[in-house]
N, C-alpha and C positions, 0 to 999 in steps of 0.2 A: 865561869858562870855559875851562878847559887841555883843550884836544880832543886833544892828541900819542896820549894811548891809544889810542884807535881805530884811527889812520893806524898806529899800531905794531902793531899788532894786525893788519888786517886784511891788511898786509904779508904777514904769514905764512899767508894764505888764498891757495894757489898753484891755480891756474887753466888748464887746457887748452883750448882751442876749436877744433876742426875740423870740417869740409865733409865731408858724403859724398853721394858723386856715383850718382844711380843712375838706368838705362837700363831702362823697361820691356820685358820680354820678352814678353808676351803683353798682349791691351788691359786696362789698368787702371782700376777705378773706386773713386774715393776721395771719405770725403766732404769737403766744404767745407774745414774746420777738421781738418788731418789728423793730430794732436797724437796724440789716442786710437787712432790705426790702428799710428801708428809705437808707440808705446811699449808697444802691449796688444800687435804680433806680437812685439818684442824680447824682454818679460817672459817670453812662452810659447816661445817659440827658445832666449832665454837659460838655462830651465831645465833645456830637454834637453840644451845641449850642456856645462855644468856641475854639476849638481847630481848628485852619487852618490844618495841614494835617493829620485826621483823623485815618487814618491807619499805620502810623507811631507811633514806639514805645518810650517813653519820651527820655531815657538814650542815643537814637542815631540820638535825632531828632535833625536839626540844632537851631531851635526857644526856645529849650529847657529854654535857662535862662530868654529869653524875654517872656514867653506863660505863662498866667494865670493858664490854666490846668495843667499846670507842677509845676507851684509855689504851687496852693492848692493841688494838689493828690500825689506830689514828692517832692519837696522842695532842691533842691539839691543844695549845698554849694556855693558859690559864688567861683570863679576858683580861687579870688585872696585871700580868706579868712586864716586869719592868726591863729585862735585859733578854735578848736571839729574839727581838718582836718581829725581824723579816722570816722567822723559820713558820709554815704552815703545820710543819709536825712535826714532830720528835723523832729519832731512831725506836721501833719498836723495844719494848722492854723485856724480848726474850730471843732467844736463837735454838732452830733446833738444827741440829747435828746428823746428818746423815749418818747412816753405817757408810763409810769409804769403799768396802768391796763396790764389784759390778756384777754382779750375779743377779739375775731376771727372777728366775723364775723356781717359787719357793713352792715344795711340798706339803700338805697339807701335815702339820705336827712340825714344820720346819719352824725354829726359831729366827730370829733376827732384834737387834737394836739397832737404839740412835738416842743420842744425848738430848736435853734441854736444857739450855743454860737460863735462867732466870735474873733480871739486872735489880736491884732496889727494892721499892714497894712492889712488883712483882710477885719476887717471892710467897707474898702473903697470901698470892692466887693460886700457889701451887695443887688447890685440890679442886679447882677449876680446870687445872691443862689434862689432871688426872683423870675428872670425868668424861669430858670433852673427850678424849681419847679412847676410854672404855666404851662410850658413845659410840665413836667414829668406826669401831670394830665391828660394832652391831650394822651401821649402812654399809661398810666395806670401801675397799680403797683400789686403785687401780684398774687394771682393765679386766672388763666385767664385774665389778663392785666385790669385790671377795672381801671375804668376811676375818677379822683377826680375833684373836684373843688379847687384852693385855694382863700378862701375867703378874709380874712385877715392877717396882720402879724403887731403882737405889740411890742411894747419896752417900758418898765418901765411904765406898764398899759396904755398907749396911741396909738391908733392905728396909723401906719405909714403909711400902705399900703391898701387901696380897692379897691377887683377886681372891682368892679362897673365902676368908674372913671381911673381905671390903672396909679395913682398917686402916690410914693411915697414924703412922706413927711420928710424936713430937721429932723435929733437928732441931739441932744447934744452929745457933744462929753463924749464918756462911763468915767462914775471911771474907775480908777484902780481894779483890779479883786479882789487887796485884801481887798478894800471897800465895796464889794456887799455882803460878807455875814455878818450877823446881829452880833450887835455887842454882845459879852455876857462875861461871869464873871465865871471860871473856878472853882473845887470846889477845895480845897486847894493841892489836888497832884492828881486828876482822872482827864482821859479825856475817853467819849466815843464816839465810833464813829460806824455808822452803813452801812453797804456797800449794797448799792442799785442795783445794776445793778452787773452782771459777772465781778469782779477783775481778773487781770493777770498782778500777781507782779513778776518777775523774782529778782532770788538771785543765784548767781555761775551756771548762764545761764540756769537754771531750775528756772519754775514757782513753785510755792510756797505755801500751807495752812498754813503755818506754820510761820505766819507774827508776828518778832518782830519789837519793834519799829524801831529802826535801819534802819532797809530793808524797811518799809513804807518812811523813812527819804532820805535815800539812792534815790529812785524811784521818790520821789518828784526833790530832789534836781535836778537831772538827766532831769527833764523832763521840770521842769520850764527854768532851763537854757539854755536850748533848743530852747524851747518859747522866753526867752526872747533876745537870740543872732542871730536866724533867725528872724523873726517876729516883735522884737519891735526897730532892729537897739542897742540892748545893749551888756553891753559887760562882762561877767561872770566870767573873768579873776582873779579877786579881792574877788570871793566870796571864804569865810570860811569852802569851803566843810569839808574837813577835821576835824575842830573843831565841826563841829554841827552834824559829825556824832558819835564824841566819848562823846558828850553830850549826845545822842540818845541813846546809849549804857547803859547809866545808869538807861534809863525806864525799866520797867519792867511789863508784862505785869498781868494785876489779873484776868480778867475775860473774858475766852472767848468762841466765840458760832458761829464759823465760820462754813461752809458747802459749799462742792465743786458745783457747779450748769453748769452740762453737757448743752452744744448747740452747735448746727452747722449751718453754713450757708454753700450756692454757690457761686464760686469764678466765675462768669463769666470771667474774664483774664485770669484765672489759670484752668478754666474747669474742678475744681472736688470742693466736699465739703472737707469744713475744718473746725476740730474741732477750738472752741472758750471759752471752757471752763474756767468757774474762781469762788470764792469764791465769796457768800452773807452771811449774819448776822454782828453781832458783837461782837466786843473786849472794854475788855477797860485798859489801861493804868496807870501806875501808877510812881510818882516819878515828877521829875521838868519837866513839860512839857514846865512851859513861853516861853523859848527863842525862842522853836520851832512853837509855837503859831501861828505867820503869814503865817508858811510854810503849815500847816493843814489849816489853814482859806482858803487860795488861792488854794489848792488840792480842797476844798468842790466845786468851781467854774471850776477849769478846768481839773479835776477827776486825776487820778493818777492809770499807769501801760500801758498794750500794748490794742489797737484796741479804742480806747479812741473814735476814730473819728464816731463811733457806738454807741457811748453812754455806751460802759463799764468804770469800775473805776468810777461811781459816787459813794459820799459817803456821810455822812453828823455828822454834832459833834447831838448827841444826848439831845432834848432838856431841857433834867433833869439836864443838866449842861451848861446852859445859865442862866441869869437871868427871 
C-alpha cells in the first residue's frame, strides 16, 4: 500500500512543545494525577482573562466564531465548512502535560513542571497560555487555592520566557509533529508501545481495554484529521482512511499488559465529579507495522483517544525497539 499521504499530510501538522517551569509560593497539595488540576485552573483563568462576555455560554454567544476562548475550549466548525459537518467540535488545539511523578505535596520554594504542546494556529496564542498561567498563580491552584510562581517557560531546551524581565522571546517556527519524535529502526515485525498517562480509546461508542491494532489506527486517524482540518487549515478529504485500516487489521497483537486506571476529577461547568478512567501499561504488536509507522510516531506527540487536553493518551514506542 502507498502510505506517502500520510507522511505528506501529517507534515503539515506543525507542533510546539514547551516546559513551564513553576516555583510554589505557598505549600501546595496536588492530587496524584495532576492532569485535571492543571487544565480545570487554566480553563477557569483562561476565561477571565480572554473572554468579553464572561457569563455567556460559547454555543449561544454572538462572539462565538471570532473569541479565542471559544476557538481553544470549543472549536466549533466554521458555518461555511464543507467536509466533518457531523463533528460539534474539534479536538482542542493544545494538550498539557502533566509532570508524571505522584508526589502531593510541594514546599513552599518547591519547583515542578509540565509540558504544553500547542497544534497549528495555536501556536500564535502562545503568550495567551503564558499569561493565563502567570495569572492562575496569582488565584492559586489546588487545595486551599495556593499560590505559584511561573518562573520560566522553554522550547527545544532554550528559554523563552522570564518572569524576571516579563519578556517573551521570538521561536522558530516548530517541525512538524511528526519530526519531533526520534528517529528509530523497528525490529523486523514488533512494535511496542507503552501508555503513560489514562487511555480512553472508544470502539462501537464504548471505551475499551481491549485495544487492537485497528481501533488504536482508527482513534488516531480520527483525531489527526481533526487537528489537521481545524487547526492546521488542511484538508483530509483525500486521506486513505479506509485502506490503512484494513492494513491495520492484519496486526496482531503478541504481548499484552494493559490495566484499567480509575480517576475522577470536578467539572466546575458541569458541577459534579466525572469519572476519567482509562488504561496504562503495555502491548505489543506484531505483523507489518511500516506503513502505519508515521501515524504512531505523530500519536507519541499529540497522544491519542478522549480528554487529551489533560494530558491523557500519552504513549511512547518503547525504547528496545529504536535504534
Amino acid at each position: 500500500m502507498d502510505h506517502q499521504w500520510i507522511l505528506n499530510a501529517l507534515q503539515k501538522i506543525h507542533v510546539g512543545a514547551f516546559e513551564f517551569n513553576l516555583k510554589a509560593r505557598d505549600p501546595l497539595v496536588l492530587p496524584a494525577y495532576k492532569g485535571s488540576t492543571l487544565r480545570g485552573g487554566f480553563g477557569y483563568a483562561f476565561k477571565k482573562v480572554v473572554c468579553a462576555l464572561k457569563n455567556q455560554d460559547c454555543p449561544a454567544c454572538l462572539l462565538k466564531e471570532k473569541c479565542l476562548y471559544s476557538y481553544v475550549f470549543e472549536t466549533p466548525p466554521p458555518a461555511n465548512t464543507r467536509i466533518m459537518r457531523k463533528y460539534k467540535a474539534a479536538p482542542h488545539p493544545f494538550i498539557i502535560e502533566p509532570p508524571l511523578e505522584r508526589q502531593r505535596i510541594y514546599k513552599p520554594g518547591a519547583e515542578f513542571q509540565f509540558g504544553l504542546i500547542l497544534i497549528g494556529r495555536a501556536i500564535d496564542y502562545l503568550p495567551y497560555f503564558i499569561y493565563t498561567f502567570d495569572e492562575l498563580g496569582r488565584t492559586g491552584i489546588g487545595k486551599g487555592k495556593a499560590g505559584f510562581d511561573l518562573v520560566s517557560v522553554n522550547c527545544n531546551g532554550d528559554q523563552i520566557y522570564d518572569s524576571q524581565t516579563k519578556t517573551l522571546k521570538p521561536i522558530d517556527i516548530p517541525q512538524p509533529g511528526v519530526e519531533r519524535s526520534l528517529p528509530f529502526s523497528l525490529q523486523p515485525s514488533a512494535l511496542c508501545l507503552s501508555f503513560l498517562t489514562p487511555t480512553r480509546i472508544q470502539y462501537n461508542e464504548h471505551l475499551t481495554l481491549d485495544l487492537e491494532f485497528h481501533i488504536l489506527v482508527r482513534n488516531l486517524l480520527r483525531r489527526l484529521s481533526l487537528l489537521y482540518y481545524f487547526h492546521c487549515n488542511g484538508d483530509p478529504s483525500n486521506w486513505d482512511f479506509k485502506g490503512m485500516i484494513e492494513k491495520a487489521k492484519e496486526v496482531k497483537v503478541k504481548k499484552e499488559n494493559l490495566r484499567w486506571y480509575d480517576w475522577e476529577r470536578y467539572s466546575g461547568r458541569q458541577e459534579t465529579r466525572m469519572k476519567m478512567g482509562g488504561f496504562v501499561g503495555e502491548i505489543t504488536f506484531e505483523g507489518e507495522i511500516e506503513p502505519v509507522i508515521p501515524l504512531i510516531r505523530m500519536g507519541e506527540v499529540l497522544h491519542v483517544g478522549k480528554g487529551t487536553s489533560f494530558g491523557l493518551g500519552k504513549y511512547e514506542i518503547r525504547e528496545d525497539v529504536r535504534e
